[in-house]
N, C-alpha and C positions, 0 to 999 in steps of 0.2 A: 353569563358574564356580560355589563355592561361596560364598556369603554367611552367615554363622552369626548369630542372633539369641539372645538369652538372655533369656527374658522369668520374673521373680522375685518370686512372690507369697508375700509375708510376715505373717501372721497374730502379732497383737501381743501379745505377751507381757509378763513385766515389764522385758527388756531391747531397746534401741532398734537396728533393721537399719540400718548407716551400708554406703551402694552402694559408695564409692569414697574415696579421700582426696581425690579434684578434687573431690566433692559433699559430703562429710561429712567433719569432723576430730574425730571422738571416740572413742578409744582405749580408755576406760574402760570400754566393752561390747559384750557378744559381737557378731559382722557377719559376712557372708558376700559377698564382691567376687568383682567378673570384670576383673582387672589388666588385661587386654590387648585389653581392647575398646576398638572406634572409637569409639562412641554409647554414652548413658545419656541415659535422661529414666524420669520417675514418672509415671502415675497411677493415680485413687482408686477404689477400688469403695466408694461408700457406702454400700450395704445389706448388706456383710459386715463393713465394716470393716476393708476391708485394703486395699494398697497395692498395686501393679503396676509390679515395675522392670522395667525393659529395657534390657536390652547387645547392640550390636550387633558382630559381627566383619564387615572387610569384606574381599573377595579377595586385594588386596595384604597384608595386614595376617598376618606372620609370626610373630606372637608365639602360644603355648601357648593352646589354648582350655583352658580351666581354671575347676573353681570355685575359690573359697578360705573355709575359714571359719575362723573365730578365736575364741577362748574370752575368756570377761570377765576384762578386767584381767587377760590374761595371763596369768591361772592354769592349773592341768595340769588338761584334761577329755578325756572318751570321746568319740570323733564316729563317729556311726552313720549312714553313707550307703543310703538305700533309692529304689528304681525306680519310679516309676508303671506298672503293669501296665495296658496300651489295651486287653487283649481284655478283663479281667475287670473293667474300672475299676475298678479299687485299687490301695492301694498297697501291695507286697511285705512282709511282716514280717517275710523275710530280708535282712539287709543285705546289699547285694553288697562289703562295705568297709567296714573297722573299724579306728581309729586311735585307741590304747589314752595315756592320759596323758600329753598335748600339748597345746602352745599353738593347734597351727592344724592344718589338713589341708587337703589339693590334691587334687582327683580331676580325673582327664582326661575331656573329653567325646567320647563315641564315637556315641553316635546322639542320633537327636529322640526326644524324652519329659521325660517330667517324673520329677523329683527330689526328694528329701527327706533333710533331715541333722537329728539330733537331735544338741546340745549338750549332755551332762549332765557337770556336775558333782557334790560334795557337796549344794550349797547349794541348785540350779538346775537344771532343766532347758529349754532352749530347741529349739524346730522353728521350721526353716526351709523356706520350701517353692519347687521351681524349675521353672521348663520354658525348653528347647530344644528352639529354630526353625532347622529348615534353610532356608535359602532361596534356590533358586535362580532366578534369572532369565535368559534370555539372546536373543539376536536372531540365529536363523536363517537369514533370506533377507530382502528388500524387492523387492514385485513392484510392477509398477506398469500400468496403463490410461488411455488417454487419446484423445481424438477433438480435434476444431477448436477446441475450447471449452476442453477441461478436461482436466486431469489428475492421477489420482489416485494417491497414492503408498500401498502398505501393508506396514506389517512385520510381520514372520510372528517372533513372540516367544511361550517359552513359559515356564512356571515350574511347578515343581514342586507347585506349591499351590493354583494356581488359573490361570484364564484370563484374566488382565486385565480382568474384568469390573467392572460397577459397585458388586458387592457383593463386592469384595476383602478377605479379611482374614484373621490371623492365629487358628488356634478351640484350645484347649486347656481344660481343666479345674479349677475351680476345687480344690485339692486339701484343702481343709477338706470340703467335703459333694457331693466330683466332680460339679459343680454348669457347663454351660458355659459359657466366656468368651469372648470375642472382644476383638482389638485391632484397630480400624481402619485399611486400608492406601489409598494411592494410587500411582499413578504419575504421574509428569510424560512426557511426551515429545515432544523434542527434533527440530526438523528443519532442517536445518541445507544451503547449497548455496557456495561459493566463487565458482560465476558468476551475473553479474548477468543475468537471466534475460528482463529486462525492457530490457536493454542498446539504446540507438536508439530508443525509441518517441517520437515527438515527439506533446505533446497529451495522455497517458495519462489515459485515461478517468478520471473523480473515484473511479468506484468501486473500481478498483484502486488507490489511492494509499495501502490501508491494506495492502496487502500488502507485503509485505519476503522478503527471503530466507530469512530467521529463521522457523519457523512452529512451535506450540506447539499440543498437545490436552492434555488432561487427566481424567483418568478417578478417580473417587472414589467411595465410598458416599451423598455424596449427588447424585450423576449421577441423572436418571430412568432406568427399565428401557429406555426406545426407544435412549438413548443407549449402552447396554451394548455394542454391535457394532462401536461408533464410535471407541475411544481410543487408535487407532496409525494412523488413515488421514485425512491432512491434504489438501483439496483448493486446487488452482490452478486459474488460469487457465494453457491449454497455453500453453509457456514460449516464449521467441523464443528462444533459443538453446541449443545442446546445450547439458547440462551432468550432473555427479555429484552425486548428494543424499548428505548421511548421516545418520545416527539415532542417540539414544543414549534411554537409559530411566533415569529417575531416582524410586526410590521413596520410602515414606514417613521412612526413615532419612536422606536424604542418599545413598545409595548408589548408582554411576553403573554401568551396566553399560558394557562396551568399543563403542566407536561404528564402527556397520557402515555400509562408505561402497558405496556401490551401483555399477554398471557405467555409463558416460556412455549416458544419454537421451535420444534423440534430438529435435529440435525441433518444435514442429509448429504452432506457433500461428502465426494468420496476420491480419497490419496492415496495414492502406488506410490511407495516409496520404502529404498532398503539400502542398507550399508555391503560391500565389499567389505569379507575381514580376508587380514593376507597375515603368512604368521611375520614376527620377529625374529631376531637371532637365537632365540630361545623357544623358537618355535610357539609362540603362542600366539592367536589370532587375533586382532583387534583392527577397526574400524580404519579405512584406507580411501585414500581420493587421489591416491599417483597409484595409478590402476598399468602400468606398466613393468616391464623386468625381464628377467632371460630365464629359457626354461629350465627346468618343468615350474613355470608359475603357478602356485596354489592359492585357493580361495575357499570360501565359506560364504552361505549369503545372509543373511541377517533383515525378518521384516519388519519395514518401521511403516507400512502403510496405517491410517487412519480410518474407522469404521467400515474397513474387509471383514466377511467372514468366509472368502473364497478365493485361493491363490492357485494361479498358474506360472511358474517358471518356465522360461525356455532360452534355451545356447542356441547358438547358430554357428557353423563356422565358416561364416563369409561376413566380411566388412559391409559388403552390399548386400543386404539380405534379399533372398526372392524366394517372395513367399508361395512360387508354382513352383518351385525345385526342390528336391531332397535338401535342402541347409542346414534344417536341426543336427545339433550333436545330440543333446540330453534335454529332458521335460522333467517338471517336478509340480507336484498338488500340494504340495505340504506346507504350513506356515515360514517354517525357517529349512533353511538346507543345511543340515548340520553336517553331512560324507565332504568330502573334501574332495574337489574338481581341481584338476589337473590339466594343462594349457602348453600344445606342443608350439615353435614360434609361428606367429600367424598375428590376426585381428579379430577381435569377436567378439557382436554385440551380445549383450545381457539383458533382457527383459521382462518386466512384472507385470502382470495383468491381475486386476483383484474384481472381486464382484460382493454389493453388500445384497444376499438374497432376498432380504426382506424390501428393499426400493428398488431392486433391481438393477441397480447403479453399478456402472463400470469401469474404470479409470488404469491405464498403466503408466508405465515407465522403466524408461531404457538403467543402466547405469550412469551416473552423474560426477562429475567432478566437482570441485572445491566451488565453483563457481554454478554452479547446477544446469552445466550443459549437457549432454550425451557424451559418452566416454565408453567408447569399446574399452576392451582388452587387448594390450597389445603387448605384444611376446615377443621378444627379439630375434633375428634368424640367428643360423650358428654360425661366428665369424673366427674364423684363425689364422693368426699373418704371424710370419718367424719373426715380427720385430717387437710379439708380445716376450722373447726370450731375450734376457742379455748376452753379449759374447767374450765374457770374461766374469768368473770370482774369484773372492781370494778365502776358502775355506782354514785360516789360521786361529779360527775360536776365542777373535778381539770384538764378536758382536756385528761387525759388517761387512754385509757381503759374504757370510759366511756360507750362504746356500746359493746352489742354482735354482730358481726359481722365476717363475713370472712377474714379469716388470709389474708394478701395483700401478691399477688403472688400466693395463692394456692383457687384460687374463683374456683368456677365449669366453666366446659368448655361446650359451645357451649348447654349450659341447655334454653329451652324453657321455662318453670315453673316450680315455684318450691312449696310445699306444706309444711309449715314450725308450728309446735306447743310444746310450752313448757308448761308442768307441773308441780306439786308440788309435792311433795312425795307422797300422796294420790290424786294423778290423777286431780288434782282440775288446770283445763285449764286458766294459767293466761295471756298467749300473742300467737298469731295465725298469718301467712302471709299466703297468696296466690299470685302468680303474677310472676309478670318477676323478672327473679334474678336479672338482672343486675339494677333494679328499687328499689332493697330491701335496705333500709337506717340500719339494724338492729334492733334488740331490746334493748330499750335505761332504760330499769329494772321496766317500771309502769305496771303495772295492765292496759292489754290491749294498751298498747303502749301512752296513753294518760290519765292513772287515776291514781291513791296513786303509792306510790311507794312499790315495795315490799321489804320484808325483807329477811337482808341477811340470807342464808342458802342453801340449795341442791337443785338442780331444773333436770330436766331431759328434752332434746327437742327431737325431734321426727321428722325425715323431709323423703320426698319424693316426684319426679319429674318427669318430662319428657323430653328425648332430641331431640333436631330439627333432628337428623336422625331418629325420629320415636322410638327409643330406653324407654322405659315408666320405669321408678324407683316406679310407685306405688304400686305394688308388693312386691320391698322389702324397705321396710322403713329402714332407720337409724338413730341410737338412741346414746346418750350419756350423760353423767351426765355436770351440768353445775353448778358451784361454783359462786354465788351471793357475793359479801363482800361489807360492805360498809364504814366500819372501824368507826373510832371517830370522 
């Protein structure tokens, strides 16, 4: 790939250098253009006094590299083309090309160097002064390295001028007092993949969330030196799924080199990742992120890791886990745990460990919530206070208040049985529960829960239980007065 630059330093005479007719419309004096360049931009050397055009040619671009210079006001003038000589730095007193009483003259550009036209007329004479830039750029190969973690892509690009480093640039010579110059270069580069690399990961860690398929370096003169090595090698994290990268390189003109797209890369990162299912009212299990509740909390574990072929589960029951102490509860090798685990009140983390045997790669992960932080399991203790009882119903079968039952919202927590019996003022036992609370319907005011009904007046209940942390309430019983009415 050739890219041609034409860079045109103009020492100010008394007639004005117009680059172009798209930058300059002034016909009235003498110029010198480059018609079929991509690019023009100016600038200034302020300590000589002169100006720095720049014409860029880019690869596609079929039209004549050429200069062009034109006499003022279209008058008939001499144009005297002379060479910058590089070995003797100067420049030639023989013209190589002489165009004798004309308005303009064309010379064709055949190599890099710099250039010189003298304008004379009767009245005038004007010098122009030029340099051309070859410049090539292009992308060879993209090799790449990668372990469990990371993966690193680099393209092997070279240019004729330099090594893509951070002190890039364009060096020619000032041709007033072959004094050196420089024009500051960069590159952009471009990286670019069609597959989503990251495709399936549920939870993706915060720190990747700025990564994208997209990925951009950039190398300039004001890069520091440590970063010189660095401006075509973009790092990932190793990707979850094959895929093609490609590259392109864009310098400081606009000018895109052809994008080299790379051989499919094979996958290699590797994700611990699994749902909590808990069941519903209906008892069926589905996917959960409020990993909380009162006992016996149940679960299932469900794997969503990405390229495992080696699973280790394991409970723990301790919040702090230490991993020199007996902590395990239960272990599991299997892909999915489909038996149903059972969680008395407590805290307890959940952990995946996966391994892909073929790379050898290893990755876990705790359980995560909505947010994909760490998330034990946490179980409520068993709590029971008489002010979960009301002290008063009216069982008259108008729809409220018809039962005694537990206030809604303040039921017992995480209670395994409960031992439930009311009385009458003199002790005479007229309704009795044993059983699971969460199975208790209340007492609906008969004798015995299913005979006469009783009448209204003072009743006293009497309860005590036990909770799934082992915590036993029979010991101390609680009592309270309870107000029967049955009205008119």
């Amino acid at each position: 790939m050739r890219n041609i630059y034409s860079c045109f330093v103009m020492k100010k005479l008394k007639y004005i250098l117009v680059i172009s007719a798209v930058l300059f419309n002034c016909a009235a004096y003498a110029q010198i253009v480059n018609p079929g360049a991509n690019y023009a931009t100016v600038t200034y050397n302020p300590d000589v006094n002169d100006s720095t055009f720049i014409f860029a040619y880019f690869s596609s671009n079929t039209n004549p590299m050429t200069l062009k210079a034109k006499s003022p006001d279209d008058n008939p003038a001499d144009f005297n083309w002379h060479y910058f000589d590089n070995l003797t730095q100067t420049i030639d007193t023989v013209p190589f090309r002489i165009d004798l009483n004309t308005t303009e003259s064309i010379v064709t550009l055949f190599s890099e160097g710099g250039y010189m036209v003298v304008i004379q007329t009767p009245e005038i004479a004007d010098t122009f002064r030029a340099w051309v830039f070859y410049d090539i750029i292009a992308i060879d190969s993209v090799s790449y390295t990668q372990n469990c973690e990371y993966l690193q892509l680099t393209a092997h690009a070279f240019s004729n001028r330099n090594n893509f480093s951070a002190y890039d640039y364009f060096d020619f010579c000032d041709l007033n007092n072959v004094r050196a110059r420089y024009i500051g270069n960069s590159y952009t580069v471009e990286w670019d993949t069609e597959t989503n690399i990251y495709e399936g990961l549920p939870n993706v860690p915060q720190s990747w969330k700025r990564r994208s398929n997209s990925m951009f370096t950039r190398i300039s003169s004001a890069n520091e030196p440590s970063e010189a090595d660095r401006p075509l090698v973009p790092g990932l994290s190793a990707p979850f799924r094959e895929a093609r990268y490609s590259v392109k390189i864009t310098n400081i003109f606009g000018n895109v080199t052809a994008e080299y797209k790379t051989a499919p890369i094979p996958a290699m990162g590797l994700y611990a990742a699994f749902d909590v299912l808990v069941p519903d009212d209906y008892g069926v299990f589905a996917p959960a992120t409020d990993l909380s509740g009162e006992a016996l909390w149940r679960m299932k574990l469900e794997n969503k890791s990405i390229n495992a072929d080696k699973f280790e589960w394991t409970g723990w029951n301790d919040q702090t886990v230490n991993f020199l102490q007996n902590d395990t509860l239960w272990r599991y090798y299997t892909e999915h745990i489909t038996d149903e685990i059972s969680y008395k009140p407590g805290k307890y983390p959940v952990k995946l460990t996966v391994e892909n045997t073929r790379t050898g790669c290893r990755h876990s992960s705790y359980a995560l919530d909505a947010g994909g932080k760490r998330k034990d399991i946490d179980v409520a203790k068993s709590v029971f206070s008489p002010e979960s009882l009301p002290n008063a119903f009216t069982p008259n079968g108008d729809g409220n208040n018809d039962f005694f039952i537990f206030v809604k919202g303040q039921e017992p927590v995480s209670m395994r049985t409960m031992d439930l019996k009311i009385v009458t003022r003199n002790s005479t036992l007229v309704y009795k529960y044993k059983g699971d609370v969460s199975t208790w319907e209340g007492w609906n005011g008969k004798m015995n829960g299913n005979g006469s009904d009783c009448s209204s007046g003072v009743y006293y209940y009497i309860i005590s239980g036990e909770g799934w942390d082992d915590k036993s309430y029979s010991g101390k019983s609680y009592s309270g007065v309870l107000h029967l009415f049955r009205g008119n």
